[in-house]
C-alpha positions in Angstrom: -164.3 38.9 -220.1 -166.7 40.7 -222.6 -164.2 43.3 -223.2 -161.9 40.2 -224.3 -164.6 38.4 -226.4 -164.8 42.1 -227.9 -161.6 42.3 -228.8 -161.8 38.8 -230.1 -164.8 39.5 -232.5 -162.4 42.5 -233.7 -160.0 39.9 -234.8 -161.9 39.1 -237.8 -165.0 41.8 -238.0 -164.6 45.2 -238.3 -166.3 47.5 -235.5 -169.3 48.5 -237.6 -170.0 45.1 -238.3 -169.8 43.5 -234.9 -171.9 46.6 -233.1 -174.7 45.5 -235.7 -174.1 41.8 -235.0 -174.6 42.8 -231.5 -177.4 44.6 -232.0 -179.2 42.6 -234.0 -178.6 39.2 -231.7 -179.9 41.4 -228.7 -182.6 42.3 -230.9 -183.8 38.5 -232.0 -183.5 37.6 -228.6 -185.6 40.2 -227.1 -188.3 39.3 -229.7 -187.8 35.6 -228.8 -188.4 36.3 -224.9 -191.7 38.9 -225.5 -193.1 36.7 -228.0 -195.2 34.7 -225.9 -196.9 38.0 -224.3 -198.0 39.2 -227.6 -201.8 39.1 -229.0 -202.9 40.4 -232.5 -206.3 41.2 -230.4 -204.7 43.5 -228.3 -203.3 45.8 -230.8 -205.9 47.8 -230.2 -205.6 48.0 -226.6 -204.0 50.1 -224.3 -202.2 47.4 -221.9 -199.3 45.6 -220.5 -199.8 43.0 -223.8 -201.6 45.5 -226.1 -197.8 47.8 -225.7 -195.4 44.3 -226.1 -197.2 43.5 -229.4 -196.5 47.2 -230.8 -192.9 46.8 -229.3 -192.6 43.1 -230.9 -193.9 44.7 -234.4 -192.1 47.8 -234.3 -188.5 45.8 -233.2 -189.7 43.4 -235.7 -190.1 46.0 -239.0 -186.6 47.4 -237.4 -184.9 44.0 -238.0 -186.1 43.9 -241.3 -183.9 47.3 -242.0 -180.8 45.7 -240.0 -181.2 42.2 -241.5 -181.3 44.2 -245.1 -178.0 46.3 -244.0 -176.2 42.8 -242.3 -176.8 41.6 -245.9 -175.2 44.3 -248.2 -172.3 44.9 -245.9 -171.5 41.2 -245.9 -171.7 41.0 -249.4 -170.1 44.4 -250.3 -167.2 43.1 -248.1 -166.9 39.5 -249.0 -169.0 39.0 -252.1 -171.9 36.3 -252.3 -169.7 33.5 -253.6 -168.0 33.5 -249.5 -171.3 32.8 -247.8 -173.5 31.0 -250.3 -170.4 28.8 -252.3 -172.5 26.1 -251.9 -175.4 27.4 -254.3 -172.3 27.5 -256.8 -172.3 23.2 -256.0 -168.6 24.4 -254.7 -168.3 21.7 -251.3 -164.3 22.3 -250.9 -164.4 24.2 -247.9 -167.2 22.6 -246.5 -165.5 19.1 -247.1 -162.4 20.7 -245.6 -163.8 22.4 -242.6 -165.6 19.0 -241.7 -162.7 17.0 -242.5 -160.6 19.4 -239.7 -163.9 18.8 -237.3 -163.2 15.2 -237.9 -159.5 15.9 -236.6 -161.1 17.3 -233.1 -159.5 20.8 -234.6 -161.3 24.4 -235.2 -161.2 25.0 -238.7 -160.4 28.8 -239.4 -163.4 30.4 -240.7 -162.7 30.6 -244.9 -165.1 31.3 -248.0 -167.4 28.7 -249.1 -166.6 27.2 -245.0 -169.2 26.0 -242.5 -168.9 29.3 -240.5 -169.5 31.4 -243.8 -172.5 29.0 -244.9 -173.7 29.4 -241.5 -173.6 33.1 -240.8 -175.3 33.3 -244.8 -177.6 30.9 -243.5 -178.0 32.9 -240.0 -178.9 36.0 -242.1 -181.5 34.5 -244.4 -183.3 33.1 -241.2 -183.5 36.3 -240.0 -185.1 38.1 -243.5 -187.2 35.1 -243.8 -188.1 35.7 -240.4 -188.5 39.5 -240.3 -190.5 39.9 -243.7 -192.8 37.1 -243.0 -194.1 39.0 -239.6 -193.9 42.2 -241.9 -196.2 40.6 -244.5 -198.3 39.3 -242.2 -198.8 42.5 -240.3 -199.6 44.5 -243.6 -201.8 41.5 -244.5 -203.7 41.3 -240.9 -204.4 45.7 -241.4 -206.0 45.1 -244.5 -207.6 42.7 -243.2 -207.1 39.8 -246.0 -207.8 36.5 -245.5 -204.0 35.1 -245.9 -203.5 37.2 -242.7 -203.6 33.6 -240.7 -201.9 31.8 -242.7 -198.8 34.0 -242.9 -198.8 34.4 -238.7 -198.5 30.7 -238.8 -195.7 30.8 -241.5 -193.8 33.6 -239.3 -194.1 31.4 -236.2 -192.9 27.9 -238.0 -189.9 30.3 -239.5 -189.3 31.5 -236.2 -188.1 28.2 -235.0 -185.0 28.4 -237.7 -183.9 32.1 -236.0 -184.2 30.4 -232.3 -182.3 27.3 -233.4 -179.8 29.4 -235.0 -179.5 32.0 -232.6 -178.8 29.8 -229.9 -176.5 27.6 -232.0 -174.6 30.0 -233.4 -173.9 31.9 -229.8 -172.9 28.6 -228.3 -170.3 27.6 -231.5 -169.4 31.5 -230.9 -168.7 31.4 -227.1 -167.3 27.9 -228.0 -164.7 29.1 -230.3 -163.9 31.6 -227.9 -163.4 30.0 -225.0 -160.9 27.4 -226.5 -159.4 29.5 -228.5 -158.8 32.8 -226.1 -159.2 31.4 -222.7 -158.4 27.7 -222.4 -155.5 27.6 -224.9 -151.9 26.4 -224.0 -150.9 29.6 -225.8 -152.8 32.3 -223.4 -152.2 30.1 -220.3 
């Protein structure tokens, strides 16, 4: 089964681009499961918590890189316009992929659609995300007094990544399932 939903990711993204989809969903999701053992206190300590809140930081400044990479490729590929068409005020995907939702049909993922808005959406979460725990960590070393305010930003931002991450895997499997495995044409 994964080397089918493999396969089917290689449909429409080229093997570069779905090892670093991969990679970065792994990623996010390891940072959303060892979250909740991580303390700024314990940076300084040698322990079990002290070594999770380097590993969150350090996975963390790594996703910054990847989320920075996710974004040029997309656009050197597919050009702003296909992800973000609706900063342009252009809803004529959008209106058509919902109007094909409305059918009970899959719309096929176009530019300016809801699956291009949400993978531009996906990645913004992710940079919004990754550079406000970067900030914050460069803030909380010098020791500046924003240094609170921006680990509070990083955790409300961090509810956008989850939601998404989740969402998006689910619409993903989703999409796979009815379109790979349950279909009349691959019974």
């Amino acid at each position: 089964m994964l080397r089918k939903f493999w396969n089917y990711l290689g449909e429409s993204q080229s093997y570069f681009f779905r090892a670093l989809h991969i990679i970065i969903a792994i990623m996010i999701l390891s940072q959303i499961i060892n979250s909740n053992a991580t303390e700024r206190e314990s940076l300084s300590e040698l322990s079990f918590v002290g070594v999770v809140t380097w590993f969150h930081i350090i996975s963390g400044i790594v996703l910054i890189g990847l989320g920075f990479i996710m974004s040029a490729w997309m656009i050197s590929q597919r050009g702003l316009r296909y992800y973000f068409a609706w900063t342009y005020f252009d809803f004529r995907a959008l209106r058509a992929d919902f109007l094909t939702l409305s059918r009970l049909q899959l719309p096929e993922a176009q530019a300016g659609g809801l699956a291009a808005s949400i993978q531009g959406l996906g990645v913004l979460a992710l940079l919004a995300v990754a550079l406000s725990g970067g900030v914050w960590f460069i803030a909380d070393l010098l020791q500046l007094p924003q240094a609170n305010t921006l680990i509070h930003l990083h955790k409300f931002l961090t509810t956008f990544i989850e939601a998404y991450i989740y969402c998006h895997g689910a619409m993903g499997l989703l999409h796979f399932l009815l379109t790979k495995v349950f279909s009349k044409s691959h019974a």
